[in-house]
N, C-alpha and C positions, 0 to 999 in steps of 0.2 A: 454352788452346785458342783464347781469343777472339785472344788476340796473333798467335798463327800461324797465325790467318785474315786476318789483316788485313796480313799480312806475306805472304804466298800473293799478295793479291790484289795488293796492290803493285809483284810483279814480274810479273806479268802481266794490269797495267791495261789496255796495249795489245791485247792480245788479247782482250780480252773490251769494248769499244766504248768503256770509258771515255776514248778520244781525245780527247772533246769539252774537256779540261781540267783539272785537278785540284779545282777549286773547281766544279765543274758534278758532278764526279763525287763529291766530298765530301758538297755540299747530298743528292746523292737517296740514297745510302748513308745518312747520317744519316736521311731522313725514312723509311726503310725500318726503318733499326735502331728509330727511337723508334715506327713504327706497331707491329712488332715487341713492344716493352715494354707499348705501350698493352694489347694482348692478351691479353699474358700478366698484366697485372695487373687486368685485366677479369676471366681467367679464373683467377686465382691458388687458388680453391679446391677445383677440379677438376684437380690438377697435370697430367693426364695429358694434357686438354682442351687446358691451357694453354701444355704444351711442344710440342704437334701442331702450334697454331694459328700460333705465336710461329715456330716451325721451317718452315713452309710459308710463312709470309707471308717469311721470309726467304730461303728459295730462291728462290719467284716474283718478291719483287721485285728480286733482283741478278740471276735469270736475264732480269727484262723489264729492267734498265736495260743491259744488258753486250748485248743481241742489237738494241735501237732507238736 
């Protein structure tokens, strides 16, 4: 699943703002994916906590890097 998002997002970098780059749109994807991780292993013993927090922090943050 993780492949065929990152393959999604690939072909349509352009339309979602990542213009600015590839290496500009790598950095903040990467700092989204690992704040992402960070969450989920903060909250790794509450799974349910953990897949909510870890799933939000990753729509917000690739919907705030793809719209600024």
């Amino acid at each position: 699943m993780r492949i065929t998002w990152f393959a999604w997002l690939a072909q349509h970098a352009d339309e979602y703002g990542y213009s600015d780059g590839p290496l500009r749109a790598t950095i903040g994807t990467v700092a989204v994916l690992v704040t992402a991780a960070l969450l989920w292993f903060a909250l790794h013993r509450h799974r349910p906590a953990a897949l909510a927090a870890a799933g939000l922090t990753c729509a917000l943050g690739v919907g705030w890097l793809a719209f600024h």
